[in-house]
C-alpha positions as CSV (number, residue, x, y, z in Angstrom):
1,X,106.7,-78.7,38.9
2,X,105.0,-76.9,41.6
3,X,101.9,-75.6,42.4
4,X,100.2,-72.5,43.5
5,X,98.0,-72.9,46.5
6,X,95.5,-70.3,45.0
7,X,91.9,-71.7,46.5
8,X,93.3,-71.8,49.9
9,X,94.0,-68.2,50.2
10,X,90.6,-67.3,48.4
11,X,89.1,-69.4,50.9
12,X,90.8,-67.5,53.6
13,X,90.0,-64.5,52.4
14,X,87.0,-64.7,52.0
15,X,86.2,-65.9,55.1
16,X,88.2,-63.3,56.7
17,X,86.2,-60.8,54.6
18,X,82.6,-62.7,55.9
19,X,83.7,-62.4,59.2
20,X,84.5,-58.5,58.8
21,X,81.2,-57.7,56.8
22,X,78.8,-58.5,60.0
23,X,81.1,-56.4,62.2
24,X,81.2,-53.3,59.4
25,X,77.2,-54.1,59.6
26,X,76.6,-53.9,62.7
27,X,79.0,-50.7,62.8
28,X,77.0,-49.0,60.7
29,X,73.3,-50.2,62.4
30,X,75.0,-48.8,65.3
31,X,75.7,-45.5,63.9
32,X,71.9,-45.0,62.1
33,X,70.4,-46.3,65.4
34,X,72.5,-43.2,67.1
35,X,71.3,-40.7,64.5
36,X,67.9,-42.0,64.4
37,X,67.9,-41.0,68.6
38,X,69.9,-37.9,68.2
39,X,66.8,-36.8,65.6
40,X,63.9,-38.2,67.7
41,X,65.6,-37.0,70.9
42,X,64.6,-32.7,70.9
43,X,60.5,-34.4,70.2
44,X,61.3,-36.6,72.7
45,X,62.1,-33.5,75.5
46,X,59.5,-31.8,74.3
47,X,56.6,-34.1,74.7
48,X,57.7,-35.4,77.9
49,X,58.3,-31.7,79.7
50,X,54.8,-30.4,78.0
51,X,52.4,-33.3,77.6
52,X,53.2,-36.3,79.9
53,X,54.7,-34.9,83.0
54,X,51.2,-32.1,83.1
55,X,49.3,-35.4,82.5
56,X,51.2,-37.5,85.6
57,X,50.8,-34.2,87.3
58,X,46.8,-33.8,86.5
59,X,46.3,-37.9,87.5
60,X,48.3,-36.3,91.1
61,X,46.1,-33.0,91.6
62,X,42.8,-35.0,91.0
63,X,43.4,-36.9,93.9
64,X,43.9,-32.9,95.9
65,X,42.1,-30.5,96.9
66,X,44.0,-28.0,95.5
67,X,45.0,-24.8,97.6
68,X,47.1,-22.8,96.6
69,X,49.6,-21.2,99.2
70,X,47.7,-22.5,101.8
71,X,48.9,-26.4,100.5
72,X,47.4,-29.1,98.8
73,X,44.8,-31.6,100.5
74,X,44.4,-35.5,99.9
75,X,40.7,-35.8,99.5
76,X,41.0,-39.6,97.7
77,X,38.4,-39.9,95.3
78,X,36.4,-37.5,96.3
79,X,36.8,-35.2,92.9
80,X,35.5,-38.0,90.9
81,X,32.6,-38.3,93.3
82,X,31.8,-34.8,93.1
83,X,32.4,-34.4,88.9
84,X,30.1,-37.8,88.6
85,X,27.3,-36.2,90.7
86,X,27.2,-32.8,89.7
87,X,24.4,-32.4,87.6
88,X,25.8,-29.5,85.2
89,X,28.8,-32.3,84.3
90,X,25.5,-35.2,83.3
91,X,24.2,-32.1,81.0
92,X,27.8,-31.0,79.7
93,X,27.7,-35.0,79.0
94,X,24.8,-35.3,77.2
95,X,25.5,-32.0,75.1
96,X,29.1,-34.1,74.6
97,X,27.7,-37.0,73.3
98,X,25.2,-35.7,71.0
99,X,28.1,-33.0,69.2
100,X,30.3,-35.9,69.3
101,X,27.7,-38.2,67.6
102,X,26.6,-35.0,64.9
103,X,30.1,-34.0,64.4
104,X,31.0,-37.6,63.6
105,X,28.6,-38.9,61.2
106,X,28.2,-35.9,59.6
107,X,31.9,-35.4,58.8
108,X,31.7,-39.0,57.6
109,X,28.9,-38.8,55.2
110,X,29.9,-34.8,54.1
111,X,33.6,-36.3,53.5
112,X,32.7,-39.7,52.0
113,X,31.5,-37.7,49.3
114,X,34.0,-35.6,48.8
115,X,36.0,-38.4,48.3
116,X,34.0,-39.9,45.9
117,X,33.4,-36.9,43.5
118,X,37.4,-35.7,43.8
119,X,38.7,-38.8,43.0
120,X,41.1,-39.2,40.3
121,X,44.1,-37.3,38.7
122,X,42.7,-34.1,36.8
123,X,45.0,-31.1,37.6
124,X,41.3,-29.1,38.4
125,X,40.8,-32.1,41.3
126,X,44.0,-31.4,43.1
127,X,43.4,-27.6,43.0
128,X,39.7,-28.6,44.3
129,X,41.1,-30.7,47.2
130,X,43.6,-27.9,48.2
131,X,40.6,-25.1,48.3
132,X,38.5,-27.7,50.2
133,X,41.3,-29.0,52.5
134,X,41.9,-25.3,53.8
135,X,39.7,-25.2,57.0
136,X,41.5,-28.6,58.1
137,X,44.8,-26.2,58.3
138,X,43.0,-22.9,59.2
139,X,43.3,-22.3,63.3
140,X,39.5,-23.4,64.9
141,X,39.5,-19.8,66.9
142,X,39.6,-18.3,63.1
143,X,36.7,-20.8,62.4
144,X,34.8,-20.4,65.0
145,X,34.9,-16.1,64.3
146,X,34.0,-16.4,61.0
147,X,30.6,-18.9,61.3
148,X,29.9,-16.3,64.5
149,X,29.6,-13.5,62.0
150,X,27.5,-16.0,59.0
151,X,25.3,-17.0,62.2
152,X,24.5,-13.5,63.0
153,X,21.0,-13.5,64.3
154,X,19.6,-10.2,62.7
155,X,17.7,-10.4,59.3
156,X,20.5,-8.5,57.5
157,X,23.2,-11.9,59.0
158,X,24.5,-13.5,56.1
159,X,23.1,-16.8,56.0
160,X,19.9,-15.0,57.4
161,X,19.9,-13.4,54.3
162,X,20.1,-15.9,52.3
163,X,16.9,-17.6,54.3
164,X,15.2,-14.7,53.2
165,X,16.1,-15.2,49.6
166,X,14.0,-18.3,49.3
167,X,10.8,-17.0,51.8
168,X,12.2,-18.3,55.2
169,X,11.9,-16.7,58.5
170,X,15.7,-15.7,60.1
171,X,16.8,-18.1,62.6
172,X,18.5,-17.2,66.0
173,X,21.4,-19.7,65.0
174,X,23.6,-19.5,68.0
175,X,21.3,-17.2,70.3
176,X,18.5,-20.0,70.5
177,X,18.6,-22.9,73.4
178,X,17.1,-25.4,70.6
179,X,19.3,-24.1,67.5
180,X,22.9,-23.7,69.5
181,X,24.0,-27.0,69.6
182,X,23.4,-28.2,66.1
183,X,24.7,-24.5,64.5
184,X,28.3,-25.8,66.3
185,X,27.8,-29.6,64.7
186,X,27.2,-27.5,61.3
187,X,30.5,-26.2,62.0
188,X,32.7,-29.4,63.2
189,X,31.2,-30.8,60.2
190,X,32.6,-28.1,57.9
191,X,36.0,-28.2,59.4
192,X,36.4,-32.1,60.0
193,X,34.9,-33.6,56.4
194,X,37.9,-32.4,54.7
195,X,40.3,-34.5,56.7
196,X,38.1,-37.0,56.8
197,X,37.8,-37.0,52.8
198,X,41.9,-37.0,52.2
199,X,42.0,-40.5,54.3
200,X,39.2,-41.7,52.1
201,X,40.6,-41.1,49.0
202,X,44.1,-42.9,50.6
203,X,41.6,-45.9,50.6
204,X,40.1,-45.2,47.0
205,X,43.4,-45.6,45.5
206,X,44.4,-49.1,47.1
207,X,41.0,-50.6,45.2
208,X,41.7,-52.6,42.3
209,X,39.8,-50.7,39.1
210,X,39.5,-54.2,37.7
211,X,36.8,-54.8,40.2
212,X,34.5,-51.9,39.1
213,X,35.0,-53.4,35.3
214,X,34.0,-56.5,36.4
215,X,30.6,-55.7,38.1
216,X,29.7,-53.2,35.3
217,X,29.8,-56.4,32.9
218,X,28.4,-58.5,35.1
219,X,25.5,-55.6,35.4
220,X,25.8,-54.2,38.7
221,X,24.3,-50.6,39.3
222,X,26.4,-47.8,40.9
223,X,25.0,-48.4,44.0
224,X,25.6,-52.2,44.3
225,X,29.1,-51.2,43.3
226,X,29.4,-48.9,46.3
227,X,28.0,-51.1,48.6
228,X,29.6,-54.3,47.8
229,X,33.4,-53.2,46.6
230,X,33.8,-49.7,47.6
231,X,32.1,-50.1,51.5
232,X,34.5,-53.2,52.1
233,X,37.4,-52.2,50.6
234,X,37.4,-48.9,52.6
235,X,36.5,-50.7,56.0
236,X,39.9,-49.9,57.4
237,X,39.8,-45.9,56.4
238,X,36.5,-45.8,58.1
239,X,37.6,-47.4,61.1
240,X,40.4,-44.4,61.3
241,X,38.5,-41.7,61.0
242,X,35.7,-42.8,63.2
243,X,38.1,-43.1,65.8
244,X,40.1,-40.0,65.2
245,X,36.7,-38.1,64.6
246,X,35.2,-39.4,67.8
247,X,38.5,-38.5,69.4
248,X,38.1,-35.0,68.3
249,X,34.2,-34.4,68.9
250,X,35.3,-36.0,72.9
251,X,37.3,-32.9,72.9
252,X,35.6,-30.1,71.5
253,X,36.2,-27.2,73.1
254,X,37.7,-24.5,70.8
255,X,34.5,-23.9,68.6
256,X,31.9,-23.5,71.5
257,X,34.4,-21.6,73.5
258,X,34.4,-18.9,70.5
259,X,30.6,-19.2,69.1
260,X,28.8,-19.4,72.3
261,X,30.9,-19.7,75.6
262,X,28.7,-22.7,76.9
263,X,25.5,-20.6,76.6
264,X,22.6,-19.7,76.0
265,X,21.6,-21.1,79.4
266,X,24.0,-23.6,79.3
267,X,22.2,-25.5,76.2
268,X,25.8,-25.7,74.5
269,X,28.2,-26.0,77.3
270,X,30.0,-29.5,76.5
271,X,32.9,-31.3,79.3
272,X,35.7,-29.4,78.3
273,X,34.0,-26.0,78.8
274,X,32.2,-27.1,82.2
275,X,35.5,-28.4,83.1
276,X,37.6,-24.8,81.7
277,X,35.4,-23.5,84.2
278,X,36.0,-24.6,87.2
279,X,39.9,-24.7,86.7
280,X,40.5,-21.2,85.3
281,X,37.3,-19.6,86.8
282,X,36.6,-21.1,89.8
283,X,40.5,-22.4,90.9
284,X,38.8,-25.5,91.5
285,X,41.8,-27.5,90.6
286,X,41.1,-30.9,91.9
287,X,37.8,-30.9,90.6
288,X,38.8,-30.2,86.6
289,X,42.1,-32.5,86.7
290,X,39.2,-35.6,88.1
291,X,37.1,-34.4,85.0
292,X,40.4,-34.1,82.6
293,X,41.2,-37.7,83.9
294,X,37.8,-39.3,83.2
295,X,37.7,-37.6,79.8
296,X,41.6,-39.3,79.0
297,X,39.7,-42.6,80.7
298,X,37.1,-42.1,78.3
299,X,39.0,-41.7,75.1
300,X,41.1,-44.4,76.0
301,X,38.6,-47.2,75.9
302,X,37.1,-45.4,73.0
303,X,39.9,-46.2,71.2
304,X,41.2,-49.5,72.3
305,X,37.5,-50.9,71.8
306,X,37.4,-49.8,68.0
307,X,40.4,-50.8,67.2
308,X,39.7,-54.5,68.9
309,X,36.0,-54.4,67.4
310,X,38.0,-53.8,63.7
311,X,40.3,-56.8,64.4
312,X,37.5,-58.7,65.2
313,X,35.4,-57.7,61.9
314,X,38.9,-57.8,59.7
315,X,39.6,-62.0,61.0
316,X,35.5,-62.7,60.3
């Protein structure tokens, strides 16, 4: 009587077929890796040739005095002396800081409660958010031409009008050195607290409903519940957009470029116009890279420092 040698062969084939599955594996992570390049590669070109080489390239010239046809000369540091001492770049700063600071908590507040009354999953919210979301999407020259024409300074302006609705005196809006620089916060606010509002309400939905439920038992009023489950649980939202807002406030240019150009008397002019000025007006070169360099500098350690001071409240 003989018998078949059957578990042998399964045993060799199977471990022929376990030593060909990590090869057809790694065949095909091969293959998604090479596809997942071939996609990334066309970004890839593009932000090197138009972001990081004219960054490389604006670190170089800040360290020139720029001249050109007649060639460039190494002056050091010298740029950053002079941008650091001039005393229209301190007030450009100080305007900077206080827009950022405006535009920032405002767009906070104005979009934290957004969130909180457009929460939920009515088909009339979602048509709401859309409408509300628009000036996110709408281009900030657009923006910045429309509020010029509601801040018209005459008595027959449109908001104007509507001051005189309710017995107030018209307001000079844009045309006054003490109204200027809070009539642009007014708008950053408008056009930043919807984005700020969509990654709130990401936050909203990652909170467990249970928790509400529990505290209205237990006899907590609305605003305990806000400040003791909604606050914390949205810790990490708030850390994005105060670091994207701050980001964007740093950088304002676009809005008081179109509203008021810097002016009146200078009372609005911000870094990014002061430094517009002296590279496209002035051909001082060497001068706005050192500016354009500080303000990357700046924004850098604005955001590194966040993000470490989150990390550090998130392991407390």
């Amino acid at each position: 009587m003989t018998v078949t040698p059957t578990k042998p062969a399964q045993t060799r084939a199977a471990a022929k077929g376990g030593k060909q599955l990590p090869e057809r594996r790694r065949q095909v992570n091969g293959k998604q890796m090479l596809a997942i390049w071939l996609f990334l590669l066309p970004a890839a070109v593009l932000g090197l040739y138009f972001k990081f080489i004219p960054m490389f390239e604006g670190v170089r010239l800040s360290l020139f005095k720029v001249q050109p046809f007649l060639g460039d000369v190494f002056v050091g540091f010298d740029n950053y002396v002079n941008v650091l001492t001039d005393a229209r770049f301190m007030d450009a700063l100080g305007h900077t800081v206080v827009l950022g600071l405006a535009q920032t908590l405002g767009a906070l507040v104005v979009g934290f409660g957004l969130a909180l009354l457009l929460e939920g999953q009515a088909r009339s919210l979602w048509v709401l958010r859309t409408a509300i979301f628009l000036p996110v999407v709408t281009a900030l020259a657009v923006v910045g031409e429309i509020w010029r024409i509601l801040y018209f300074p005459t008595a027959d302006g449109p908001l104007n009008t509507i001051l005189g609705w309710v017995g107030l005196e018209p307001l000079q809006f844009l045309n006054g050195t003490d109204t200027a620089l809070w009539s642009i916060a007014v708008v950053g606010i408008w056009s930043g607290a919807p984005y700020n509002m969509v990654i709130i309400l990401a936050g909203l939905t990652g909170i467990d409903r249970t928790l509400y439920e529990s505290a209205g038992v237990d006899g907590a009023t609305i605003w305990q519940r806000l400040r003791y489950i909604t606050l914390p649980a949205l810790r990490p939202s708030i850390v994005i957009v105060l670091t994207l807002a701050a980001i964007r406030s740093l950088r304002s240019f676009t809005e008081v470029y179109v509203l008021t150009g810097g002016g009146p008397a200078g009372s609005t002019e911000v870094w990014m116009t002061r430094m517009y000025s002296l590279g496209f007006q002035r051909n001082d070169i060497g001068v706005a890279s050192a500016a354009a360099v500080l303000l990357l500098v700046v924004t850098l350690l604005l955001t590194v420092g966040t993000q470490l001071l989150a990390r550090r409240k998130a392991h407390r």
